[in-house]
N, C-alpha and C positions, 0 to 999 in steps of 0.2 A: 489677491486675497490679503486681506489686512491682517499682523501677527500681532497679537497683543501680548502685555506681560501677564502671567497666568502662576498660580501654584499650583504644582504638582496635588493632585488627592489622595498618592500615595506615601509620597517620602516629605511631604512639603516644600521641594526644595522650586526655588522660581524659575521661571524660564520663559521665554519668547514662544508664544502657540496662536492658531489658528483653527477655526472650524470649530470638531467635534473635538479635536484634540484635548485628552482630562492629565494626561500624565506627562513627564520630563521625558519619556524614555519607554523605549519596547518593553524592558525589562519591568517598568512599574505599571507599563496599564497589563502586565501577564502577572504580575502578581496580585495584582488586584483579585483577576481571576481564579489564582490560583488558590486564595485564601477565602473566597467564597467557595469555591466545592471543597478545600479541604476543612471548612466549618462542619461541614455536610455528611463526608461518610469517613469510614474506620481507615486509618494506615494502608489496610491490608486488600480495602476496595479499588475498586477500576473509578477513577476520576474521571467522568465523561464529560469530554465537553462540549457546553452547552449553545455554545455561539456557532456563528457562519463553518461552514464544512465543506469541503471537496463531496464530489459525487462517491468517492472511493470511501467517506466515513471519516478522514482523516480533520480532525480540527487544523483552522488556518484562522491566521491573525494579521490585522490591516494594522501597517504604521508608518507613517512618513510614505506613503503609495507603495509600499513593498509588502508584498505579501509573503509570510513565513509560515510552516508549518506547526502548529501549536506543539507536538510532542518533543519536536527538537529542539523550540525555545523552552521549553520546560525543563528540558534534558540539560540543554547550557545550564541554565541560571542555577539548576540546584545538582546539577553533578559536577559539568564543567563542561569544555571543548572538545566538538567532533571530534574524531580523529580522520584527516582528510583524505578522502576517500572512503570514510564509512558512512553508512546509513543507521539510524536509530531504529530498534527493534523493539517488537511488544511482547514480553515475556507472558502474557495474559493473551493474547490475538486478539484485543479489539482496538479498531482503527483510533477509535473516541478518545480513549483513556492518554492522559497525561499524569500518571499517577509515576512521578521518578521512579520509585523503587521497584514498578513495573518493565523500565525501558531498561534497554544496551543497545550498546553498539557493534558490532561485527560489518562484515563486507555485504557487499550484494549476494554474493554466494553464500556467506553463511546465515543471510534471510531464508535465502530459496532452501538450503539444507533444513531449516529448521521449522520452514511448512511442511515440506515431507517427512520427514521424522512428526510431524505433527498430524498426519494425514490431511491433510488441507491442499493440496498439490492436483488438482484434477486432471484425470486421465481418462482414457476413452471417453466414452459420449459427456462425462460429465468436466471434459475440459472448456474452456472458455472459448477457444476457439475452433471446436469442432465444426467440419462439415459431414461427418459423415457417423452414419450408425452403426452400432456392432456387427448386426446385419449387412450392412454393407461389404464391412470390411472382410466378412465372410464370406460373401458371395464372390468379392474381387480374389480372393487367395483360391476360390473354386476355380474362377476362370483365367487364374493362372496356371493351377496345376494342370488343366487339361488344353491351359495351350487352345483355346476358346479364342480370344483377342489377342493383341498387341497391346502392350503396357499404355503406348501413348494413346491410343483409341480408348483399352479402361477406362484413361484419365479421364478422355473427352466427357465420355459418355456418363459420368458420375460428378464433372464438375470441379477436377482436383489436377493437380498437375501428375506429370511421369515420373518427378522424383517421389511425389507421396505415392501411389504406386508402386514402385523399388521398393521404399523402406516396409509398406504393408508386407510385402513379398516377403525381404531379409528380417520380418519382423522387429523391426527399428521402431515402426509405431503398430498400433495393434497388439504387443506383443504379451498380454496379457489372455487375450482369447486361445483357443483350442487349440490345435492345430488340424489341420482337413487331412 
């Protein structure tokens, strides 16, 4: 592919490009963007953005073939640098928004605390990777206390393994239902 000399559209400054390429740098084709939605809504709005997306909601930006997550290049340019080993967070919870004053950063663990404390964290039937129904989970803790099956037969026969079984049991998971 042939590079030609080109002006930047955002800073004017020149540079060697190819293809679609309109700007010098990651930094000026995200602000480009960044200056069209912040024409658009108040300080205090969720800046959604509008371009290519992950299945997850989360904006993502093409440059030089590396693909970046929009919120966290938003989070550099107008906060500053990750701290390594953290992930950027959305004080708002929508995946879209790159509205800085919305993002932080904390660990992976204090994402996950901060879905639960948000109620966003699903459990029983409305976790993500449920196999099994409240109902279920009821019937299995039936036919544990009367001693009906064998833990690793339950499993068979419901589709799940021996240790999900145990924890139903020790209520590890399930442990929001009744007790029998």
């Amino acid at each position: 592919m042939a590079y030609n000399k080109r002006k930047c559209e955002y800073c004017g400054v020149s540079y060697q490009g190819c293809g679609k390429q309109y700007t010098c740098s990651i930094e000026c084709k995200m602000l480009i963007r960044l200056e069209l939605l912040t024409h658009q809504h108040a300080d205090n709005d969720c800046w959604d953005w509008r371009w290519t997306s992950m299945p997850t909601g989360y904006g993502k930006i093409m440059y030089a073939e590396t693909q970046l997550l929009a919120h966290r290049l938003s989070y550099t340019i107008n906060i500053g640098e990750i701290p390594k080993g953290n992930v950027v967070c959305h004080k708002c919870d929508n995946p879209a928004c790159i509205n800085p004053s919305h993002l932080f950063t904390g660990t992976h663990g204090d994402n996950v605390a901060d879905k639960v404390a948000k109620g966003r964290q699903g459990f029983g039937e409305t976790h993500s990777g449920v196999k099994l129904k409240e109902s279920d989970a009821l019937e299995i803790r039936e036919l544990l206390a009367h001693k009906a099956m064998k833990q690793k037969d339950i499993a068979c026969a419901y589709g799940v393994t021996p240790s999900q079984i145990c924890h139903i049991k020790t209520r590890k998971l399930w442990g929001h239902l009744p007790r029998t």
